[in-house]
N, CA, C and O atoms as a printed pandas DataFrame, in Angstrom:
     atom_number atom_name residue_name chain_id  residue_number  x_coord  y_coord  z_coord
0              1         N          UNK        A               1   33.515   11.948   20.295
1              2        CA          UNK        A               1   33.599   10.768   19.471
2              3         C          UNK        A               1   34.368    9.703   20.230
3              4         O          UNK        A               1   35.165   10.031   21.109
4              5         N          UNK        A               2   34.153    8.473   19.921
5              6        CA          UNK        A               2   34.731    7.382   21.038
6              7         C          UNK        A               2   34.969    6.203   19.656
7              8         O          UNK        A               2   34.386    6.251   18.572
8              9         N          UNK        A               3   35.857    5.323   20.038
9             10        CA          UNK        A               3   36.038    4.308   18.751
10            11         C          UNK        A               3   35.551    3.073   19.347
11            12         O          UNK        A               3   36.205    2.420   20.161
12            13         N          UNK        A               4   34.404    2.768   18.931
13            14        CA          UNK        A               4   33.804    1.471   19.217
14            15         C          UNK        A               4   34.075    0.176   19.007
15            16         O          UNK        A               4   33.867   -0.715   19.830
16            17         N          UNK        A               5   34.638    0.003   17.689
17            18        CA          UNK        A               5   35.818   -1.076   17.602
18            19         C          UNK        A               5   36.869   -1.022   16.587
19            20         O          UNK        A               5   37.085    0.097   16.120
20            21         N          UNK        A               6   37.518   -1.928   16.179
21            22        CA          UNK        A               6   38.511   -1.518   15.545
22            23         C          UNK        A               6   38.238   -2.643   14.163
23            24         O          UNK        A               6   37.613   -3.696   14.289
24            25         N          UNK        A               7   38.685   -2.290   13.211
25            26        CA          UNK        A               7   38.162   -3.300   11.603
26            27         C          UNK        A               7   39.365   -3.441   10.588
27            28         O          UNK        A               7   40.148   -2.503   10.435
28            29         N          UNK        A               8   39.464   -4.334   10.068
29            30        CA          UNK        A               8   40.133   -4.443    8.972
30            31         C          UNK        A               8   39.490   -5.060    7.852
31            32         O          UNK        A               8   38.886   -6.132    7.833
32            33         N          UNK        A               9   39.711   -4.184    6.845
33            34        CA          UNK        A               9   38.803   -4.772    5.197
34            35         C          UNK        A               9   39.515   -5.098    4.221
35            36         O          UNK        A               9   40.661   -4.676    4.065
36            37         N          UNK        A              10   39.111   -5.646    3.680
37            38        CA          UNK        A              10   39.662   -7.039    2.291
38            39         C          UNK        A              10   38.201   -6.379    1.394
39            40         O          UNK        A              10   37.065   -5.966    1.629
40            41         N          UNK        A              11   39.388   -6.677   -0.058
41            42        CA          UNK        A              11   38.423   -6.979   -1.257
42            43         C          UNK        A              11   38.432   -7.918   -2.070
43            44         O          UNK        A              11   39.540   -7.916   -2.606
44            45         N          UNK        A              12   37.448   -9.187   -2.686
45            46        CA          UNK        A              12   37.881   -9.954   -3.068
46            47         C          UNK        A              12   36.853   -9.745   -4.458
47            48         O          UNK        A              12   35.743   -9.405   -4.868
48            49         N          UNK        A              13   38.038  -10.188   -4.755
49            50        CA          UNK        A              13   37.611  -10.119   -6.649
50            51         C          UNK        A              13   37.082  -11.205   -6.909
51            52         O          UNK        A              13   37.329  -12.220   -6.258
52            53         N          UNK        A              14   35.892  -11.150   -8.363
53            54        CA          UNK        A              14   35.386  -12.221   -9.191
54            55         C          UNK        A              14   35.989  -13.510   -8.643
55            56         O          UNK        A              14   36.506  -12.948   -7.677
56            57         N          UNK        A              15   36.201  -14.279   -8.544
57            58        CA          UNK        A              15   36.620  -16.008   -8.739
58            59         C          UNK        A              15   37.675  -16.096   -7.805
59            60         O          UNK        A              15   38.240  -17.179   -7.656
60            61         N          UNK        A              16   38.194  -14.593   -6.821
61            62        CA          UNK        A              16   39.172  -15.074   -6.175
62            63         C          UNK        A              16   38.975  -15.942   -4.825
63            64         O          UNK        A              16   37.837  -15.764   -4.391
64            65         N          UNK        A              17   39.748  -16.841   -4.019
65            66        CA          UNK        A              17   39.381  -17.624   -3.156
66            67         C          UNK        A              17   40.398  -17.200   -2.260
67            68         O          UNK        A              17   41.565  -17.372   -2.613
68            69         N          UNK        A              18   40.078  -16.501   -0.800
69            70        CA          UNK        A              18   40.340  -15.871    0.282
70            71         C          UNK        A              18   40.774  -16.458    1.378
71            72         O          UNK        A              18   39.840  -16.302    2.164
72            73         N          UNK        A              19   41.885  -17.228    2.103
73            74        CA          UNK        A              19   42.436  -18.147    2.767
74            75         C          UNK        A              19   42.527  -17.221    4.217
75            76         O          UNK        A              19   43.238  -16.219    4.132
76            77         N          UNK        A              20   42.021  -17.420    5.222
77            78        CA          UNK        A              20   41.940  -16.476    6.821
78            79         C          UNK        A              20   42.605  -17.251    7.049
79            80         O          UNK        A              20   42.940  -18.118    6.242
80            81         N          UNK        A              21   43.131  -17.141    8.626
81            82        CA          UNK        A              21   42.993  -17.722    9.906
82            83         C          UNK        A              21   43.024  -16.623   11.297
83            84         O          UNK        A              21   43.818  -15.747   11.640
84            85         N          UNK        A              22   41.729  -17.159   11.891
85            86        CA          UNK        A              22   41.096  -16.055   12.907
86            87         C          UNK        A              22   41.859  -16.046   14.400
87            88         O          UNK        A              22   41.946  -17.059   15.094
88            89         N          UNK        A              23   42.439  -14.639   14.808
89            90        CA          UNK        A              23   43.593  -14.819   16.091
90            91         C          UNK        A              23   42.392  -14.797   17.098
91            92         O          UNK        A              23   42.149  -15.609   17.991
92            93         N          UNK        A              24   41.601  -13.513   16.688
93            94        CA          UNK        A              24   40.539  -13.235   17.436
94            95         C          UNK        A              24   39.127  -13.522   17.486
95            96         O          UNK        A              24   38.514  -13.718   16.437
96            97         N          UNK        A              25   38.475  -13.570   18.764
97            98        CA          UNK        A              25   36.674  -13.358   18.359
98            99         C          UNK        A              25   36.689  -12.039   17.573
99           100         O          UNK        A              25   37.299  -11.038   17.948
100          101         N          UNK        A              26   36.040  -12.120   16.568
101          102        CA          UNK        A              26   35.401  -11.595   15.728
102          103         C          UNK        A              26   34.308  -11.382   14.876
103          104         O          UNK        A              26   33.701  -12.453   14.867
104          105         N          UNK        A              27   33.785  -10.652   14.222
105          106        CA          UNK        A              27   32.639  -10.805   13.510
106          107         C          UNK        A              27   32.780  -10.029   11.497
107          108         O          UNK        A              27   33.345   -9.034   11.044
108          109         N          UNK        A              28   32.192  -10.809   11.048
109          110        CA          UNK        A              28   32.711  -11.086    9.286
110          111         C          UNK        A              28   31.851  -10.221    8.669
111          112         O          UNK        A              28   31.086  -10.971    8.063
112          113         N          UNK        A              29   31.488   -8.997    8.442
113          114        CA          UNK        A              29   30.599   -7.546    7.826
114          115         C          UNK        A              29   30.668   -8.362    6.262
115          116         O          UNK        A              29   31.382   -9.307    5.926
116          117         N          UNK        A              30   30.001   -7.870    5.753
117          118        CA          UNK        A              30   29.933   -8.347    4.092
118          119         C          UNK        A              30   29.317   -6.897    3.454
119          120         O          UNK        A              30   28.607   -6.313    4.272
120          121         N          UNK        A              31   29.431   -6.333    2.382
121          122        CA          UNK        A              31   29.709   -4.966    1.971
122          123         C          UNK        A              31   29.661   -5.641    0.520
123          124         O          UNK        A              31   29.949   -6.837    0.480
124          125         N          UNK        A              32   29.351   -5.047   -0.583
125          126        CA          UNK        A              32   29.343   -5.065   -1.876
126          127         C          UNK        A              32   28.498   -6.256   -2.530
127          128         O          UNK        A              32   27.313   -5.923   -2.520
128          129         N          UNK        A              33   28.673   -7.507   -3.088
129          130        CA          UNK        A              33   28.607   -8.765   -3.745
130          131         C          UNK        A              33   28.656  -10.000   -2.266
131          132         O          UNK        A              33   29.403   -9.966   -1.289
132          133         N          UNK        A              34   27.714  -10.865   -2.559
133          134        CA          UNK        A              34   27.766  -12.443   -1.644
134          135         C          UNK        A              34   29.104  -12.791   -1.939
135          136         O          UNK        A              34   29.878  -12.918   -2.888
136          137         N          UNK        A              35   29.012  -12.923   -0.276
137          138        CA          UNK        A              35   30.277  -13.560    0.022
138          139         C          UNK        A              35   29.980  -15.860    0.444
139          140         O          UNK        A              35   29.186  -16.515    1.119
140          141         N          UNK        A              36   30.793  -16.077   -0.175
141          142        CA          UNK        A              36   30.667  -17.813    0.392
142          143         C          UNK        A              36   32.043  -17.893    1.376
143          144         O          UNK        A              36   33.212  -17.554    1.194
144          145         N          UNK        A              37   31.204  -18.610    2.687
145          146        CA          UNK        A              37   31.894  -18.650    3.473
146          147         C          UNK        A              37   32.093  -20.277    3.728
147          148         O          UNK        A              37   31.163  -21.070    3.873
148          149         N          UNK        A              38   33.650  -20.637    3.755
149          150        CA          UNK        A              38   33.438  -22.178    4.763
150          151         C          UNK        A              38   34.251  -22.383    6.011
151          152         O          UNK        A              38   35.446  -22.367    5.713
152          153         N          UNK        A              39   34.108  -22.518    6.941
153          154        CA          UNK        A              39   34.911  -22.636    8.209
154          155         C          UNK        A              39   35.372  -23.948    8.456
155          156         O          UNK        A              39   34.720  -24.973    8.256
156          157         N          UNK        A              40   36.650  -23.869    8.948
157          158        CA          UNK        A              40   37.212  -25.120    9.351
158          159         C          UNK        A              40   36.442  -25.472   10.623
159          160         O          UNK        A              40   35.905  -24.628   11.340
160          161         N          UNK        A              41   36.432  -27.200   10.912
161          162        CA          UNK        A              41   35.628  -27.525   12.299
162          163         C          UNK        A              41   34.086  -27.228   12.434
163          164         O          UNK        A              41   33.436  -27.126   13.474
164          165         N          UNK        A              42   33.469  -27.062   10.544
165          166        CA          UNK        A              42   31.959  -26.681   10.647
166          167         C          UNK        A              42   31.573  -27.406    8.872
167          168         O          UNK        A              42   32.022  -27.195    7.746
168          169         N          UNK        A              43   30.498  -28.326    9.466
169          170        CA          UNK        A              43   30.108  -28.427    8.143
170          171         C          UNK        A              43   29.331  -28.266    7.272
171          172         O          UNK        A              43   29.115  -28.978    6.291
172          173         N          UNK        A              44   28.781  -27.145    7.639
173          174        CA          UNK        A              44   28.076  -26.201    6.862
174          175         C          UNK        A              44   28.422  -24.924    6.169
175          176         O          UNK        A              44   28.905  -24.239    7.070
176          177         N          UNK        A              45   28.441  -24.246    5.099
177          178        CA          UNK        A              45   28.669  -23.065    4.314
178          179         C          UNK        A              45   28.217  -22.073    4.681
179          180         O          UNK        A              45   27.450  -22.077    5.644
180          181         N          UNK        A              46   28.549  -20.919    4.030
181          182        CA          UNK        A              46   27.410  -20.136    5.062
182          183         C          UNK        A              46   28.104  -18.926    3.359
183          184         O          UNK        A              46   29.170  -18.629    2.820
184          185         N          UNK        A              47   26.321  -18.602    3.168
185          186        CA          UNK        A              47   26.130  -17.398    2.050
186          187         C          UNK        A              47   25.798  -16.501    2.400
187          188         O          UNK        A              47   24.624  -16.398    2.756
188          189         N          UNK        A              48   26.921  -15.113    2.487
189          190        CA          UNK        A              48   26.141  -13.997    3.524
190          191         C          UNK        A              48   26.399  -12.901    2.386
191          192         O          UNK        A              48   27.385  -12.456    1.797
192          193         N          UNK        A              49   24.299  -12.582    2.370
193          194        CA          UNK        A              49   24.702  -11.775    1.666
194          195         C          UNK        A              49   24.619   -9.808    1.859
195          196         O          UNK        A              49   23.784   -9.332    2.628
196          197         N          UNK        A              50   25.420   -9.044    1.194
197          198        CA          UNK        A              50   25.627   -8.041    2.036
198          199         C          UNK        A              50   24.893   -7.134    2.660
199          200         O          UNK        A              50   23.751   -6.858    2.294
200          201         N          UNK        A              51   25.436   -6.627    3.586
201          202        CA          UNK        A              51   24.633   -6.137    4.859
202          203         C          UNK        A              51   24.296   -7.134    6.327
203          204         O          UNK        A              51   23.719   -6.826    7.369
204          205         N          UNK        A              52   24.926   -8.424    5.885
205          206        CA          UNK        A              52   24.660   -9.746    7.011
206          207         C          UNK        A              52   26.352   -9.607    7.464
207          208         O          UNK        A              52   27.266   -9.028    6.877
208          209         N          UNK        A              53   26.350  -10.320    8.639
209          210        CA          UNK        A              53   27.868  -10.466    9.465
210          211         C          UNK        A              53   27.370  -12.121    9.866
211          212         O          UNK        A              53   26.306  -12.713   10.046
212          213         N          UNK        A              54   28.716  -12.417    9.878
213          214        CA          UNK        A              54   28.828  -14.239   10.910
214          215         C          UNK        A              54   29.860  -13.611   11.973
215          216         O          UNK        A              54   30.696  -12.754   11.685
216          217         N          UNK        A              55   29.635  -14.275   13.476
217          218        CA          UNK        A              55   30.482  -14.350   14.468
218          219         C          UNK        A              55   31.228  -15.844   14.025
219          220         O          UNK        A              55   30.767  -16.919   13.641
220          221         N          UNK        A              56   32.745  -15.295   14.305
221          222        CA          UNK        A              56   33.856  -16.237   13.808
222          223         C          UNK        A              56   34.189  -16.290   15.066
223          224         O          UNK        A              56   33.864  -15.366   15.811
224          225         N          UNK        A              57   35.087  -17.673   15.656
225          226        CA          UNK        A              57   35.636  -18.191   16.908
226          227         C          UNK        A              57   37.357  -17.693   16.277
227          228         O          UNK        A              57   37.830  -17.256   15.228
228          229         N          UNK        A              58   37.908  -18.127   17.809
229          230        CA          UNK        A              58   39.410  -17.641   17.446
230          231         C          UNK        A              58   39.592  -19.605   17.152
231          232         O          UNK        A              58   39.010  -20.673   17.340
232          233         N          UNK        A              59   41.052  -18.901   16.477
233          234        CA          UNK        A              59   41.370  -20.300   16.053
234          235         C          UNK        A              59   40.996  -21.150   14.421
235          236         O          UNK        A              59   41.712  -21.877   13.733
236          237         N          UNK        A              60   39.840  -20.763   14.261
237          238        CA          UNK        A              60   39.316  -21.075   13.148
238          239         C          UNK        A              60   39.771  -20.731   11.734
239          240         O          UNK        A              60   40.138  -19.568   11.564
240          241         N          UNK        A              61   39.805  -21.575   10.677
241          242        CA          UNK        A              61   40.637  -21.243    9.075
242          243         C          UNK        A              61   39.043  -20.776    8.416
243          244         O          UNK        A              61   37.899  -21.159    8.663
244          245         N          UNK        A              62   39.552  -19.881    7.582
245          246        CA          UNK        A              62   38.060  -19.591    7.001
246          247         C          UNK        A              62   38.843  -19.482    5.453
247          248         O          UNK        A              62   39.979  -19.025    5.327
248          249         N          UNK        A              63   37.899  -20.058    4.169
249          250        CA          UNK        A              63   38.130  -19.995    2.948
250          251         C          UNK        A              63   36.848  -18.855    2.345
251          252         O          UNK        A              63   35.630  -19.018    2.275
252          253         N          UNK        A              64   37.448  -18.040    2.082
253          254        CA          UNK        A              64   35.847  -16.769    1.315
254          255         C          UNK        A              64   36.411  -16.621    0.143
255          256         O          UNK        A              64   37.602  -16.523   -0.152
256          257         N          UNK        A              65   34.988  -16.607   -0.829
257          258        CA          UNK        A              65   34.947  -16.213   -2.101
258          259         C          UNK        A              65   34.099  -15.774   -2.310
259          260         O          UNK        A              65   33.184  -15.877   -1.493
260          261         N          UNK        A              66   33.906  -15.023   -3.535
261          262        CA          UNK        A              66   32.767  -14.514   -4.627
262          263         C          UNK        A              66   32.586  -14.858   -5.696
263          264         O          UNK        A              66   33.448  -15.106   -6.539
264          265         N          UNK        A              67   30.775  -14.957   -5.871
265          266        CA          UNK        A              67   30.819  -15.425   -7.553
266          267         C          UNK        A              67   30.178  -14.234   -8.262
267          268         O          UNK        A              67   29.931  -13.264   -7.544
268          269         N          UNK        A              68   29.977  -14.182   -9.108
269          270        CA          UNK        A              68   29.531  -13.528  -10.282
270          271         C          UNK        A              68   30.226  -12.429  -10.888
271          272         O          UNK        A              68   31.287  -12.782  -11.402
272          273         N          UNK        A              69   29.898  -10.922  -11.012
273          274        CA          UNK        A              69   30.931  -10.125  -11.909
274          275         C          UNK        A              69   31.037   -9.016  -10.576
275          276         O          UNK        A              69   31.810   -8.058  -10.575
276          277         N          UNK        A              70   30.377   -9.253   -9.788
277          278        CA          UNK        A              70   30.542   -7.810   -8.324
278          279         C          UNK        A              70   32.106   -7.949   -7.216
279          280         O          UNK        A              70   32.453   -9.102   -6.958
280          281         N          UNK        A              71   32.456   -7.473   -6.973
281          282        CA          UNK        A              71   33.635   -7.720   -5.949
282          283         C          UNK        A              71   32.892   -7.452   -4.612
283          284         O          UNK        A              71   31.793   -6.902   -4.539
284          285         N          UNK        A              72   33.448   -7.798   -3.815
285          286        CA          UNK        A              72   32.868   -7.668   -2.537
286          287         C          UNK        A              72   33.703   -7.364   -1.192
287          288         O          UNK        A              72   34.847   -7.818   -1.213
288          289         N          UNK        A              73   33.422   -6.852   -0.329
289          290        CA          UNK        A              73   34.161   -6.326    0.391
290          291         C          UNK        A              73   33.876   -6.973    1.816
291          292         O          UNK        A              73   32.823   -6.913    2.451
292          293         N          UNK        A              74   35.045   -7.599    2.162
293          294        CA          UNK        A              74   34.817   -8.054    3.894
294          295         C          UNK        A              74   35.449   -7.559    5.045
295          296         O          UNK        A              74   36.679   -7.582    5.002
296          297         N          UNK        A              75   34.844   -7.050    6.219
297          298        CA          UNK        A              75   35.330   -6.527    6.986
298          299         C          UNK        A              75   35.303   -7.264    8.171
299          300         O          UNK        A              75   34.278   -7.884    8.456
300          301         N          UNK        A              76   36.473   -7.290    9.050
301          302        CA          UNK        A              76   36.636   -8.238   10.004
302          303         C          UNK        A              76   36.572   -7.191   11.343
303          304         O          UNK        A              76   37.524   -6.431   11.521
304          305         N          UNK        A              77   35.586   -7.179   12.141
305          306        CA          UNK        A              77   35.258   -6.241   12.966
306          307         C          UNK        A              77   35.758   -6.579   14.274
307          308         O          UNK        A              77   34.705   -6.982   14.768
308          309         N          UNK        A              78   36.726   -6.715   15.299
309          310        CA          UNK        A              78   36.791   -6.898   16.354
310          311         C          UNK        A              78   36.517   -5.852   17.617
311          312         O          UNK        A              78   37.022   -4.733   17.540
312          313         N          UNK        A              79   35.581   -6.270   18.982
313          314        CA          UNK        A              79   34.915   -5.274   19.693
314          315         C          UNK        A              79   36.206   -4.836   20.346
315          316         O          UNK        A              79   37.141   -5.635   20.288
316          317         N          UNK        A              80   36.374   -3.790   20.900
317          318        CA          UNK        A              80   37.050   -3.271   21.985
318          319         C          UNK        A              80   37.173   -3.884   22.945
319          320         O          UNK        A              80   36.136   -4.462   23.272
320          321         N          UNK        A              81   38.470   -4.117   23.939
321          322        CA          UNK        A              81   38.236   -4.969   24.710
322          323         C          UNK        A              81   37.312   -4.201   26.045
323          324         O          UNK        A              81   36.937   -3.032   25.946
324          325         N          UNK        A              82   37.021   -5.070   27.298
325          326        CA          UNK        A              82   36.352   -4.883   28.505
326          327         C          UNK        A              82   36.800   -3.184   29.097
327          328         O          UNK        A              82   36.107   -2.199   29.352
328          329         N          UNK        A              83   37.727   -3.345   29.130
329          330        CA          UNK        A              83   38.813   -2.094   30.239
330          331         C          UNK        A              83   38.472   -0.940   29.770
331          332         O          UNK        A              83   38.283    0.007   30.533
332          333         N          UNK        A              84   38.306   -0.810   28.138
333          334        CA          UNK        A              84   38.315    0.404   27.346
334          335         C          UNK        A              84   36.571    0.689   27.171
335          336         O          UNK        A              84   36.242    1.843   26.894
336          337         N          UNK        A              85   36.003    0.141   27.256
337          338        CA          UNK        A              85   34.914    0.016   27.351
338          339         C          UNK        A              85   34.317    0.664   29.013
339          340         O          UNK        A              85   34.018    1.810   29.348
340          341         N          UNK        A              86   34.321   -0.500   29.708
341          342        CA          UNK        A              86   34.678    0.040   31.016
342          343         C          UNK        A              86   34.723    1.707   31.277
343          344         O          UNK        A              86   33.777    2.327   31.764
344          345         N          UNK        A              87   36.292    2.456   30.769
345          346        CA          UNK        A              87   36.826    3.514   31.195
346          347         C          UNK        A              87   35.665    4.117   30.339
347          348         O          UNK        A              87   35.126    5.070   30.901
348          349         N          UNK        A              88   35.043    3.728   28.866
349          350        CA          UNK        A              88   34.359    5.042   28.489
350          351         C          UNK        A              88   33.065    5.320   29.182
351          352         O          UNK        A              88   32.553    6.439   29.133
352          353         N          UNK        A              89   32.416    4.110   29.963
353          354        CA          UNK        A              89   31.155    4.196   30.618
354          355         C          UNK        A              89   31.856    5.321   31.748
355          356         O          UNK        A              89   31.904    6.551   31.740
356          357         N          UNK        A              90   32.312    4.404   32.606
357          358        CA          UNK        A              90   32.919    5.710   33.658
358          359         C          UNK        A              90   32.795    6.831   33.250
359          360         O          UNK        A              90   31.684    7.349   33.360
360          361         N          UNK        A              91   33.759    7.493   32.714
361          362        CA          UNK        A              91   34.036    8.842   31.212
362          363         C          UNK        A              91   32.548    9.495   31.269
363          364         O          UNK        A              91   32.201   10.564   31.770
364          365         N          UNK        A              92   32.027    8.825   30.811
365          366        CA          UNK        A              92   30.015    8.960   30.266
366          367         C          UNK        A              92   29.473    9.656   31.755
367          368         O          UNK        A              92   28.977   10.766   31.947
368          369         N          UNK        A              93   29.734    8.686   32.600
369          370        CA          UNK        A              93   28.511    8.994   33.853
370          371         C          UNK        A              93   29.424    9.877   34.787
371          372         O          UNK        A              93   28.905   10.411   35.767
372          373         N          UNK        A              94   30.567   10.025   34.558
373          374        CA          UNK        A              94   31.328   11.330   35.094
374          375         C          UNK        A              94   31.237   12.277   34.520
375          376         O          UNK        A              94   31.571   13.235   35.217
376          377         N          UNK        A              95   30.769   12.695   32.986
377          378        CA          UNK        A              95   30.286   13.956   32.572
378          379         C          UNK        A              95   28.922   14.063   32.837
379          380         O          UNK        A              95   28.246   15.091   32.791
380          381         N          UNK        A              96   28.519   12.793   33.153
381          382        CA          UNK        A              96   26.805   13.218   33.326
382          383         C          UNK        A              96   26.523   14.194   34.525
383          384         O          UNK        A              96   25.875   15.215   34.754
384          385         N          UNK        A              97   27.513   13.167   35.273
385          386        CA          UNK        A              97   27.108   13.468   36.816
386          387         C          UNK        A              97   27.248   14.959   36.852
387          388         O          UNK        A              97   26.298   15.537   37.381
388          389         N          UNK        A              98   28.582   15.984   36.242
389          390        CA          UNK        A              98   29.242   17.012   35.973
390          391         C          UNK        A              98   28.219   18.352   35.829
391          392         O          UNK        A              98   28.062   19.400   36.455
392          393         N          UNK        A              99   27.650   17.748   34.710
393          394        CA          UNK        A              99   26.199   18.346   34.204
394          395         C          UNK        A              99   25.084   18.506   34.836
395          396         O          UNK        A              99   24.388   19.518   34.759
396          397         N          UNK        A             100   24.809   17.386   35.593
397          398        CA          UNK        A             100   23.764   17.570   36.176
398          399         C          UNK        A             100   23.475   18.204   37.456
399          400         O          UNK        A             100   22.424   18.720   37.837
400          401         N          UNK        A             101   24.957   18.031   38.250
401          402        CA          UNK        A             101   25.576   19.145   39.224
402          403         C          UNK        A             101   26.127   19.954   39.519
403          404         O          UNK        A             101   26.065   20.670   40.519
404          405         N          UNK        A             102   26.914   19.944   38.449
405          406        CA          UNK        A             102   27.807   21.224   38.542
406          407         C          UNK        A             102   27.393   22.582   37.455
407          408         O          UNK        A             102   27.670   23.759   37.687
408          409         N          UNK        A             103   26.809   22.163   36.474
409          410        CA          UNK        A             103   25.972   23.106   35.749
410          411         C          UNK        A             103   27.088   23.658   34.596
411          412         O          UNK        A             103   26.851   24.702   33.988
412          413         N          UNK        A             104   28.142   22.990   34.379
413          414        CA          UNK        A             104   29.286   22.959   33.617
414          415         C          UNK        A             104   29.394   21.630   32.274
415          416         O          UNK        A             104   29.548   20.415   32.402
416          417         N          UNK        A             105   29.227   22.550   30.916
417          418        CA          UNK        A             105   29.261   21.215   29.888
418          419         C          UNK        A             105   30.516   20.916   29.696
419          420         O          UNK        A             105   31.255   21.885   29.868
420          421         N          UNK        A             106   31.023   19.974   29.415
421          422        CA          UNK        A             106   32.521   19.396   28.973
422          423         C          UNK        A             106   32.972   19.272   27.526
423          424         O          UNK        A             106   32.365   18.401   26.902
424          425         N          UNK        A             107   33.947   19.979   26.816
425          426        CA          UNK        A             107   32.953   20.109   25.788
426          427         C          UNK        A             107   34.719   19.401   24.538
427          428         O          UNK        A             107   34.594   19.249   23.323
């Protein structure tokens, strides 16, 4: 098992209004009930509804809410950085290689 990225989740209730501000690139998962999204430095809204993600910039204020009687759940997904990534490819094609020559599983 390997951890592909790392997440943090929010639930926002009926009528509540959700105040961010983004440290990182990230990306916005939506889970339960439509989420309304508005970003600072954009003037457009954005209605994502669940099972959809938006890529968020760093820096950016984000206001999220929900309407109707569902709560909804947002998850703020950030990737792993390069290095760790990196080491697991390595990791990967050094057990491959292992296997395919040495006749030994890693287990």
């Amino acid at each position: 098992m390997r951890q592909i990225s790392s997440s943090i989740t929010f639930e926002i209730a009926p009528g509540e209004t959700m105040p961010m501000m983004v440290a990182h690139s990230t990306r916005l998962a939506v889970r339960g009930a439509p989420v309304w999204v508005t970003r600072s430095n954009d003037v457009e809204d954005y209605w994502l509804e669940p099972g959809r993600s938006l890529r968020l910039r760093p820096g950016e204020r984000l206001w999220l809410s929900t309407e109707g009687p569902g709560t909804a759940c947002v998850a703020f997904v950030a990737p792993l950085s390069r290095a760790a990534v990196l080491a697991d490819l390595a990791r990967s094609l050094s057990d491959w290689w292992a296997t395919r020559w040495g006749g030994w599983r890693t287990v």
